[in-house]
VEXZARO-988495 format. One record per residue: residue number from 1; z, y, x of N, C-alpha, C, O in turn. Coordinates in Angstrom, 1 decimal, padded with zeros to 4 digits, always signed. Atoms other than C-alpha are relative to their C-alpha. Example, Ala and Ser with C-alpha at 12.3 -4.5 7.8 and 13.67 -1.06 7.14 Angstrom:
BEGIN
[1,[+000.0,-001.2,+000.9],[+007.8,-004.5,+012.3],[+000.0,+001.2,+000.9],[+000.7,+001.2,+001.9]]
[2,[+000.0,-001.1,-000.9],[+007.1,-001.1,+013.7],[+000.8,+001.1,-000.8],[+000.9,+002.2,-000.3]]
END
This chain:
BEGIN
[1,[+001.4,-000.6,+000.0],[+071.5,-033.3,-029.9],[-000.2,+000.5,+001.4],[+000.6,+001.2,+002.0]]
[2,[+000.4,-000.5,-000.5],[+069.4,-032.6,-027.2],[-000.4,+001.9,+000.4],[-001.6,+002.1,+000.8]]
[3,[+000.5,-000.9,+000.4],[+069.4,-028.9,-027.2],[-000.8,+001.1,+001.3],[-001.2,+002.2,+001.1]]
[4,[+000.8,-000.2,-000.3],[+067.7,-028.1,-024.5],[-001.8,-000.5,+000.0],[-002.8,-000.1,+000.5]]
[5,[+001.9,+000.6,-000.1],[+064.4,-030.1,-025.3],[-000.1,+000.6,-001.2],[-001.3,+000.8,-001.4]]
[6,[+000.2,-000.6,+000.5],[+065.4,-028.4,-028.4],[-001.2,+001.0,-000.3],[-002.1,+000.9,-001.0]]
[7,[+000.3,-001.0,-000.5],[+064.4,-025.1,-027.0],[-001.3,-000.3,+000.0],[-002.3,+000.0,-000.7]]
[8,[+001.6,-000.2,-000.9],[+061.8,-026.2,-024.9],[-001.0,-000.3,-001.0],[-002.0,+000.4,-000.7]]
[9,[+000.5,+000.0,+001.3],[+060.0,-027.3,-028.3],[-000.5,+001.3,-001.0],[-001.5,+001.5,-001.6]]
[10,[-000.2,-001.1,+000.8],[+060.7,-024.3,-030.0],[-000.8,+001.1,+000.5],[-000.9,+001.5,+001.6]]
[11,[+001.1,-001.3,-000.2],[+058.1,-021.4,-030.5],[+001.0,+001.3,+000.3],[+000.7,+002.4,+000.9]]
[12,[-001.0,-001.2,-000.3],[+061.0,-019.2,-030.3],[+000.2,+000.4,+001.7],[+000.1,+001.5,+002.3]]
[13,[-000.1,-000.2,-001.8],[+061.4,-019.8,-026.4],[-001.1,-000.2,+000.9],[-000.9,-000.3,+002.1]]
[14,[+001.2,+000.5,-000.6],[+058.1,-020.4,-025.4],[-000.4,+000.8,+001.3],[-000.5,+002.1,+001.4]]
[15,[+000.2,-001.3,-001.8],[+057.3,-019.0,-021.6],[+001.2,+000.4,+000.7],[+001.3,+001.1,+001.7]]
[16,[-001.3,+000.0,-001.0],[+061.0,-019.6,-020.7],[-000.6,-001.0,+001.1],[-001.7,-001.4,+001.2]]
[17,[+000.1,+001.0,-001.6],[+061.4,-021.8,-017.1],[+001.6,-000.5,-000.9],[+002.5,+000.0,-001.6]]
[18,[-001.4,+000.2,+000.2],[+064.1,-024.0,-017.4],[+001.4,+000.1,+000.1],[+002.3,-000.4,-000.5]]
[19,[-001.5,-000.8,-000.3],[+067.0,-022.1,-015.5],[+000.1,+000.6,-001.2],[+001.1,+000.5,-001.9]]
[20,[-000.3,-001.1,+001.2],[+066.2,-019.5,-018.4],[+000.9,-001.1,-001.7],[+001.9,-000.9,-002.4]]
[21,[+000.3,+000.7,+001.2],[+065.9,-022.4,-021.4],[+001.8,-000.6,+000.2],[+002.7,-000.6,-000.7]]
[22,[-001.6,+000.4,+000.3],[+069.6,-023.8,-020.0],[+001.1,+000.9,+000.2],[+002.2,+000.6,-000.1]]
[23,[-001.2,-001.5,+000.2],[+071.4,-020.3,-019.6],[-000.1,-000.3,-001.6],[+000.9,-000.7,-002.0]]
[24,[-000.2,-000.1,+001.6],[+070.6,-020.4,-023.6],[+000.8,-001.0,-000.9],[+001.5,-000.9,-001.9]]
[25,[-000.9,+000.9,+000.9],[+071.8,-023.5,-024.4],[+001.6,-000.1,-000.5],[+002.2,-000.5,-001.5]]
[26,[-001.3,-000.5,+000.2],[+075.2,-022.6,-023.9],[+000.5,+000.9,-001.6],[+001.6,+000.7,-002.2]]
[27,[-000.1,-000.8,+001.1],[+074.9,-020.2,-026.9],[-000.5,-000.4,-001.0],[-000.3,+000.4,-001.9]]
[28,[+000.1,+000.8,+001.3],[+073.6,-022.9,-029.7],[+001.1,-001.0,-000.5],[+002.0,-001.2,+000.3]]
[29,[-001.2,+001.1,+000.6],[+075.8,-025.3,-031.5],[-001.4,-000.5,-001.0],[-002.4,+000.0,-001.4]]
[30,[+000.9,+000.3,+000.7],[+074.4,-028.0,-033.4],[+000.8,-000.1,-001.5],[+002.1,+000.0,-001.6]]
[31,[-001.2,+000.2,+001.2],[+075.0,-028.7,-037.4],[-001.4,-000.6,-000.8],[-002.6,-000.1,-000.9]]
[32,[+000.2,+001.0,+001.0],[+073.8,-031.4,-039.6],[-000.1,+000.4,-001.4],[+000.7,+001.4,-001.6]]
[33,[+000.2,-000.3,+001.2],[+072.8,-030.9,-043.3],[-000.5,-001.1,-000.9],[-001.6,-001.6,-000.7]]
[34,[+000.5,+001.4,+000.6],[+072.6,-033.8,-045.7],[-001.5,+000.9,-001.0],[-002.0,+002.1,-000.9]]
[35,[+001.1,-000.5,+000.9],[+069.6,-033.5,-048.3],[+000.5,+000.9,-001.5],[+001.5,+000.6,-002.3]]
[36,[-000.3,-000.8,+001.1],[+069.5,-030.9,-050.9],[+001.7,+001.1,+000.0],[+002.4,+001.4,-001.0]]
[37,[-000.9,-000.4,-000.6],[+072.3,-029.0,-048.7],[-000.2,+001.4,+000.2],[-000.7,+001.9,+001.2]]
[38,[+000.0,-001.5,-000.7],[+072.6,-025.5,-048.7],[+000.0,+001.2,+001.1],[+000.4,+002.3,+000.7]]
[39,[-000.1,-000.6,-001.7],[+072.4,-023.7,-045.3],[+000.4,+001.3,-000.3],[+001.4,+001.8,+000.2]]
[40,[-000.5,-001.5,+000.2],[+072.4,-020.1,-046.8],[-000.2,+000.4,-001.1],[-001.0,-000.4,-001.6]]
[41,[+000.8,-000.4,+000.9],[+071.7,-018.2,-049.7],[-000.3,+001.3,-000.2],[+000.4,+002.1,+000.4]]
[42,[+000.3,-000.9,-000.8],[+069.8,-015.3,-050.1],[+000.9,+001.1,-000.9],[+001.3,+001.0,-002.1]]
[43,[-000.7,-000.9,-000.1],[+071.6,-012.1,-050.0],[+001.7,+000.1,+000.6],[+002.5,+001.1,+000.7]]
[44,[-000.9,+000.1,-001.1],[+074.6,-013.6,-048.1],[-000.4,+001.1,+001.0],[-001.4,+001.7,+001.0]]
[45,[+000.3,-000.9,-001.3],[+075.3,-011.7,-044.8],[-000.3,-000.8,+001.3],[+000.3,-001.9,+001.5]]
[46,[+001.0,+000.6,-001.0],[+073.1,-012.7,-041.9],[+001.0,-000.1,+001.6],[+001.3,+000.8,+002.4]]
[47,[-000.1,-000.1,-001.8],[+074.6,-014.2,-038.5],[-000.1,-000.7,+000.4],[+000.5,-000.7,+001.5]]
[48,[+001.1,+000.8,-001.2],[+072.7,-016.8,-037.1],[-001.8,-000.2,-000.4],[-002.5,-000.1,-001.4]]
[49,[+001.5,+000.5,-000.3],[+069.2,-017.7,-036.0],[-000.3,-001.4,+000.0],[-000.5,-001.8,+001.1]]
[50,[+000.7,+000.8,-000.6],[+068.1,-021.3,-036.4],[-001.3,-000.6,+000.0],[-002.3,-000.1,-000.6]]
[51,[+001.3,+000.4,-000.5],[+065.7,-023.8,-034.9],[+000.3,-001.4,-000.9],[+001.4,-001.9,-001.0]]
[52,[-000.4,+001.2,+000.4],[+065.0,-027.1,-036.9],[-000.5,-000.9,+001.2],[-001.6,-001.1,+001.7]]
[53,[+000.3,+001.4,-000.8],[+065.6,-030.1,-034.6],[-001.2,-001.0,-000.5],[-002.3,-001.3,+000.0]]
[54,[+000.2,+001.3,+000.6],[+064.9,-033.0,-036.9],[-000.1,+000.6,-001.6],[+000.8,+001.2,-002.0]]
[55,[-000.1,-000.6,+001.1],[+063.7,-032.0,-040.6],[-000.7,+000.5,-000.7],[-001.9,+000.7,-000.4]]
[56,[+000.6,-001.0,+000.1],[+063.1,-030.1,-043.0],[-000.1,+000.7,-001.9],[+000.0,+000.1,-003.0]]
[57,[-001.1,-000.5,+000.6],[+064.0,-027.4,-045.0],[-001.1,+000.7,-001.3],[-002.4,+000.7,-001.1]]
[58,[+001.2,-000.8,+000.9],[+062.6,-025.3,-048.5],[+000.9,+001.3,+000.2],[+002.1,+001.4,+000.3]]
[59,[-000.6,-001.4,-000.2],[+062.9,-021.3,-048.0],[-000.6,+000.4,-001.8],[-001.8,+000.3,-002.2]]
[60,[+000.0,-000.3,+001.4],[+063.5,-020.3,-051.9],[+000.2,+001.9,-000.2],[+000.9,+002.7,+000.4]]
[61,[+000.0,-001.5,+000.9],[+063.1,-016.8,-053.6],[+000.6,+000.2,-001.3],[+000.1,-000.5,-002.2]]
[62,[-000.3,-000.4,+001.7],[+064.7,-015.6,-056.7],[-001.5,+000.3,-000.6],[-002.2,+001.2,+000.1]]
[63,[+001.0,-000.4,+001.1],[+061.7,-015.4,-059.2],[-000.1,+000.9,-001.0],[+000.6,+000.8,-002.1]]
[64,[+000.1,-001.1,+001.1],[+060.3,-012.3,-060.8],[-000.3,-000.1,-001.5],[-000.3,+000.6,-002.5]]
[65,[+001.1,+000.4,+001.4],[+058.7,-013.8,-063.6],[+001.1,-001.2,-001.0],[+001.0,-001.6,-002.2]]
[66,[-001.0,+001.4,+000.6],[+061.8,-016.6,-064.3],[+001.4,+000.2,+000.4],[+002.0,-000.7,+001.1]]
[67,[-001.2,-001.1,-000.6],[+065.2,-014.2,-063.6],[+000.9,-001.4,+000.2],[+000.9,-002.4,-000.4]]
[68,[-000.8,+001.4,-000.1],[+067.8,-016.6,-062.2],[-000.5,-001.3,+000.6],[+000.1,-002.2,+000.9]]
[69,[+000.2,+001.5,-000.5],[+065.5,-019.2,-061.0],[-000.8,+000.1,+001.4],[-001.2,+001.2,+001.9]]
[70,[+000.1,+000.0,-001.6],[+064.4,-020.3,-057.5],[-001.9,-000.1,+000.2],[-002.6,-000.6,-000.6]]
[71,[+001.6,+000.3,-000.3],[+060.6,-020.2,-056.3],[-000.4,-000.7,+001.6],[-000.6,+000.0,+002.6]]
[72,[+000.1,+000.4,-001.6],[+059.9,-022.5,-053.2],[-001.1,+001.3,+000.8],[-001.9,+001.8,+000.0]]
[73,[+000.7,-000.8,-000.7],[+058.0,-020.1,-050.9],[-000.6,-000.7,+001.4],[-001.7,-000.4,+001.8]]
[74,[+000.5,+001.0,-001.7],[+057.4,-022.4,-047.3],[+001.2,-001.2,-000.5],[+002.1,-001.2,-001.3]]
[75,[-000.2,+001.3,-000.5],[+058.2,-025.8,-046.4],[+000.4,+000.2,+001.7],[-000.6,+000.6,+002.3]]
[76,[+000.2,-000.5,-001.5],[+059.4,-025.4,-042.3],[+000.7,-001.6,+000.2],[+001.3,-002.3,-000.6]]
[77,[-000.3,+001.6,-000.4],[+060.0,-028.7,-040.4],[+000.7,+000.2,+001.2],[+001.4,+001.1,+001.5]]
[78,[-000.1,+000.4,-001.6],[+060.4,-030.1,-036.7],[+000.1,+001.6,+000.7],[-001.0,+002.1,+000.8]]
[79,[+000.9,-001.0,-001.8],[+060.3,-027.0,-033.8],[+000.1,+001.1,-001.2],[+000.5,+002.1,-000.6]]
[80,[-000.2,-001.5,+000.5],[+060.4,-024.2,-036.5],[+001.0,+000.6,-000.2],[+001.9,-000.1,-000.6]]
[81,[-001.1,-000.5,+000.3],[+062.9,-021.4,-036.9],[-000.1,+000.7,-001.3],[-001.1,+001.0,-001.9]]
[82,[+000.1,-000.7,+000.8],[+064.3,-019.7,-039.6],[+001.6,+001.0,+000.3],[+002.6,+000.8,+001.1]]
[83,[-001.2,-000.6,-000.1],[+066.9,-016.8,-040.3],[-000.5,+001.4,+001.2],[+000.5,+002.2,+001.3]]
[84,[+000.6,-000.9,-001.0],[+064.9,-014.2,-037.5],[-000.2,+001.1,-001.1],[-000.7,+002.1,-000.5]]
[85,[+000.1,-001.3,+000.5],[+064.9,-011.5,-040.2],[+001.5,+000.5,+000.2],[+001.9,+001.6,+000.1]]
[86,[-001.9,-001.2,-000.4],[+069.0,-011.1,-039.1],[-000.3,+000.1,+001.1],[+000.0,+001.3,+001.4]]
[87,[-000.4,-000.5,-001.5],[+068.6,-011.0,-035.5],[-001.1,+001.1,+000.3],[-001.0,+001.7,+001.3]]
[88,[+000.6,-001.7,-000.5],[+065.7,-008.0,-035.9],[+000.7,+000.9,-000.8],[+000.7,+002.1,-000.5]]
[89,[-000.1,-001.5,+000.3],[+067.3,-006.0,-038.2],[+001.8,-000.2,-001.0],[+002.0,+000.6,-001.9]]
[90,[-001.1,+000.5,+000.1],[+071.0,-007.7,-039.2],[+000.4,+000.4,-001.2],[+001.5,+000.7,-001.5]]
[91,[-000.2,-000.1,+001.5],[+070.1,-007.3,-043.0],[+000.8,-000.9,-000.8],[+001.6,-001.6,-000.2]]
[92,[-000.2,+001.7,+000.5],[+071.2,-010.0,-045.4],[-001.0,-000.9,-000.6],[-002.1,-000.5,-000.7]]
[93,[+000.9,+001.0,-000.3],[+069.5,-013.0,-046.1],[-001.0,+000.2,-001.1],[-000.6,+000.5,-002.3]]
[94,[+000.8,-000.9,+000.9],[+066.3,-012.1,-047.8],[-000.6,-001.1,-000.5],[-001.8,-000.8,-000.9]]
[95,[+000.2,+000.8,+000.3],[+066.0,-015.8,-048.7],[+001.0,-001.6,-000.1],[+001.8,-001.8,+000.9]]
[96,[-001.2,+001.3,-000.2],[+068.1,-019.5,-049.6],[-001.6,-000.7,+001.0],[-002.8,-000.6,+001.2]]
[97,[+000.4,+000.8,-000.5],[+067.3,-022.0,-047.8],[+000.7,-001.4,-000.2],[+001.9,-001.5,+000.1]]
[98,[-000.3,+001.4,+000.5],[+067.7,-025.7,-048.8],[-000.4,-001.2,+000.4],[-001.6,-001.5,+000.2]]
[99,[+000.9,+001.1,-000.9],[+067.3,-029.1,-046.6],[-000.7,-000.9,-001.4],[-000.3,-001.2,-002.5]]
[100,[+000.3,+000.5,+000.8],[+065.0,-031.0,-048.2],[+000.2,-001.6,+000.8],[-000.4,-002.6,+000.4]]
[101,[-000.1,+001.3,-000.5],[+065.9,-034.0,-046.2],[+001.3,+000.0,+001.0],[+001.5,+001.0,+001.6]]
[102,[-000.5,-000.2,-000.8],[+068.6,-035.1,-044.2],[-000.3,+001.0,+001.5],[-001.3,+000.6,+002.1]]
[103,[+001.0,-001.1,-000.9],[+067.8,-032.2,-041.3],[+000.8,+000.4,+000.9],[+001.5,+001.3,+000.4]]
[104,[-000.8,-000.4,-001.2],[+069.7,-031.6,-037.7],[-000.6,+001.4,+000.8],[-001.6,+001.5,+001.4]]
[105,[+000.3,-001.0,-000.5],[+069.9,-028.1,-036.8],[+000.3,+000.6,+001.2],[+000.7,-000.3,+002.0]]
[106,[-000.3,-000.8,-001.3],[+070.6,-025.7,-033.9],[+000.3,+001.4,-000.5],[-000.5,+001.8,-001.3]]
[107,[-000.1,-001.2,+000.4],[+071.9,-022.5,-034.3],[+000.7,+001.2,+001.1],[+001.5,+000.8,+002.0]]
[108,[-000.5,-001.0,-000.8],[+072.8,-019.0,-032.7],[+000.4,+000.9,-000.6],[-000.4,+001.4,-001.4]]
[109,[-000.5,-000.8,+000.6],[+075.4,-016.4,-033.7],[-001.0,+001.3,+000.5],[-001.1,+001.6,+001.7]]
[110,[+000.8,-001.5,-000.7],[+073.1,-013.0,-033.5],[+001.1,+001.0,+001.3],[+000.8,+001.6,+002.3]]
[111,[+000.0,-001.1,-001.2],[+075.5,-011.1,-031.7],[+000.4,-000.4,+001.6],[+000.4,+000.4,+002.5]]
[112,[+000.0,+000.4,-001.4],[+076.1,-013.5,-028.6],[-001.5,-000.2,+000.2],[-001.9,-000.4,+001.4]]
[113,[+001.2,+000.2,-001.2],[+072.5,-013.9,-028.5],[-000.2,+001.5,+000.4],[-000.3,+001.8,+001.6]]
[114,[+000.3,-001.3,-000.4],[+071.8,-010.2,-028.8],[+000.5,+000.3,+001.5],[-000.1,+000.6,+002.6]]
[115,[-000.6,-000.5,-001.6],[+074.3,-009.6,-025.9],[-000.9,-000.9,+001.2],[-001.3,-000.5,+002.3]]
[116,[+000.9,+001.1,-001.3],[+072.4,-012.4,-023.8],[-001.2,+000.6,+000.3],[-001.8,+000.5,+001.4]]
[117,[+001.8,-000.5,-000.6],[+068.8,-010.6,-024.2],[+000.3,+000.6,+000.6],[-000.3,+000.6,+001.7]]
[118,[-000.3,-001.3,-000.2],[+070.4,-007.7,-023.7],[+000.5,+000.1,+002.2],[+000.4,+001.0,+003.0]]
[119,[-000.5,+000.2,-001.3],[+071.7,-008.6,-020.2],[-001.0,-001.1,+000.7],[-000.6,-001.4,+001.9]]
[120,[+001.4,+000.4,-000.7],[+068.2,-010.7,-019.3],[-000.6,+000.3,-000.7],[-000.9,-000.2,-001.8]]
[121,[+001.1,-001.0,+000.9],[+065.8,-008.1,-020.1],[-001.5,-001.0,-000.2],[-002.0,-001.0,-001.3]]
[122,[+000.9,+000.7,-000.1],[+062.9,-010.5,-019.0],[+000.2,-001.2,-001.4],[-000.5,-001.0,-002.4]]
[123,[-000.3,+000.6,+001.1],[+064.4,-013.5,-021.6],[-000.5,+000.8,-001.4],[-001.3,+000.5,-002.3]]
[124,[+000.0,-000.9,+001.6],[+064.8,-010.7,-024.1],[-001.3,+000.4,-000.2],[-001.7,+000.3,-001.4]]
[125,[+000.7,+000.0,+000.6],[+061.5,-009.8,-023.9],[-000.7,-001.0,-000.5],[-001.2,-001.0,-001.7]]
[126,[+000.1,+001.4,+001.0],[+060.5,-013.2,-024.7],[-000.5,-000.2,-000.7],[-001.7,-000.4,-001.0]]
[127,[-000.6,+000.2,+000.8],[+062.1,-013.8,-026.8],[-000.6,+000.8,-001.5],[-000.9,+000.2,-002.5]]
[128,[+000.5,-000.9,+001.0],[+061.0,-010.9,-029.2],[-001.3,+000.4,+000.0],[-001.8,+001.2,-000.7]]
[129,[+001.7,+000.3,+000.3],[+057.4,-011.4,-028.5],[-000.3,-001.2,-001.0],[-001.0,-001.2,-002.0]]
[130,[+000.2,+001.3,+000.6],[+057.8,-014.8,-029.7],[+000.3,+000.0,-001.5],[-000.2,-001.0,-002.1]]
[131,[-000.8,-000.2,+000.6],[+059.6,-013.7,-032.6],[-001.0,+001.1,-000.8],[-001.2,+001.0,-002.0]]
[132,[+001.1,-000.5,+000.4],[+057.0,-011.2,-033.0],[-001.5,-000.5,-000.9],[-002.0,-000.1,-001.9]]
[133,[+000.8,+001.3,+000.2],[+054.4,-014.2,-033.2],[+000.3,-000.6,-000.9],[-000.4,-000.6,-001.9]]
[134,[-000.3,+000.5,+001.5],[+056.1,-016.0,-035.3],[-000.1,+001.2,-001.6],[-000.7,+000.9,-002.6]]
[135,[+000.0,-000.4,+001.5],[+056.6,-013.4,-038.3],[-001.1,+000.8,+000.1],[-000.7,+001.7,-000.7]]
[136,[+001.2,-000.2,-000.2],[+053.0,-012.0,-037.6],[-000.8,-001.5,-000.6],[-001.8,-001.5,-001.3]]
[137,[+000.6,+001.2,+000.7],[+052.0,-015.7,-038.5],[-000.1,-000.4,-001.5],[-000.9,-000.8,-002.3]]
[138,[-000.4,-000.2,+001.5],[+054.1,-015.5,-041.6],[-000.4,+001.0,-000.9],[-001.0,+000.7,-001.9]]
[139,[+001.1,-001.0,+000.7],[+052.8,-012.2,-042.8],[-001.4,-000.5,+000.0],[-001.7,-001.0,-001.1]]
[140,[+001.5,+000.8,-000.2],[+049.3,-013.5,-042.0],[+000.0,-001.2,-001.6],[-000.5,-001.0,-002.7]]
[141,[-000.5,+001.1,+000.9],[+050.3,-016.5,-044.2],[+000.0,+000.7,-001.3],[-001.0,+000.5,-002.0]]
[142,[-000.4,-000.8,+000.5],[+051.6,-014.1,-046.6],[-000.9,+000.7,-001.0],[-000.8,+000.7,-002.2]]
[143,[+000.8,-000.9,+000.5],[+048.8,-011.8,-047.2],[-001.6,-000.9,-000.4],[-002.3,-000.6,-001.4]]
[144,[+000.9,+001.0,+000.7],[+046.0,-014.5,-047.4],[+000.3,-000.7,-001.2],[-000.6,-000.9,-002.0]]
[145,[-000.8,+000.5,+001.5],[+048.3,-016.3,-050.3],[-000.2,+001.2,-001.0],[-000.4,+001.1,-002.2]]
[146,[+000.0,-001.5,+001.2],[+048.3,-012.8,-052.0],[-001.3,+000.1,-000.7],[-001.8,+000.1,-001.8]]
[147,[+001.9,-000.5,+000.4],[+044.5,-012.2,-051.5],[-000.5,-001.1,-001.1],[-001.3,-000.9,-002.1]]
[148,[+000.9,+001.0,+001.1],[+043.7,-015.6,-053.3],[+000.8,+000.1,-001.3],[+000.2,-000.2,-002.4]]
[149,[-000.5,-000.2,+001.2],[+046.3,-015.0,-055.9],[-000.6,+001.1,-001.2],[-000.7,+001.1,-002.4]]
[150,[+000.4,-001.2,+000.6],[+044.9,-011.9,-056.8],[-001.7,-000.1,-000.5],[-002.2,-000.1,-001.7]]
[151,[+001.3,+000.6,+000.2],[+041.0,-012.9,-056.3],[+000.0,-001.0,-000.8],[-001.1,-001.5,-001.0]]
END
């Protein structure tokens, strides 16, 4: 895998230069997921961030209304990340996630990336704008699905 064009794809890194985008690459590994493949499930403990390469994945909820059973919640593909609720607040996974197709990922252990923002402040802020952006999109997302559920 490419993982620098990765990156450069990725809403996650957006407003890097490419000295920045290949200091990072060092800190991804890639990993393969056939279909209907597990990646996480939720309430595991959280320690990576990924980006989907190639793909594309379902983010599942336990269901209040159907105890025990899964509720798709998003569809995420190409260039999107998931797993960014561990690297803000290094909870556990507050969702499964399931490829829905064979799906080539990228991934980063939170505490080598943390140490990396942490030591390019400029990166790091970024990074956590972008990160910002994205789950600002998702809430958005989120609270409009509510409103029409409820209306």
């Amino acid at each position: 895998m490419d993982t620098i064009a990765i990156l450069r794809n990725s809403e996650l890194t957006h407003g890097l230069s490419d000295p920045e985008l290949k200091e990072l690459t060092g800190l991804f590994k890639g990993r393969h997921v056939t279909r209907d493949e597990t990646i996480f499930k939720e309430g595991e403990p959280s320690e990576e961030l990924y980006i989907i390469a190639k793909g594309r994945v379902s983010v599942l909820i336990y269901s209040a209304s159907h105890p025990g059973e899964l509720e798709k919640i998003a569809s995420l593909r190409d260039n999107e990340l998931f797993g960014e609720f561990a690297l803000i607040d290094g909870s556990s996974r507050s969702a499964t996630v399931i490829a829905e197709e064979n799906t080539d990922l990228i991934f980063v252990d939170n505490i080598a990336f943390h140490r990396h923002l942490a030591a390019n402040e400029h990166v790091g802020y970024i990074i956590m704008r972008n990160i910002a952006k994205v789950l600002t999109g998702k809430l958005r997302k989120t609270n409009f699905e509510m409103r029409n559920a409820i209306l």
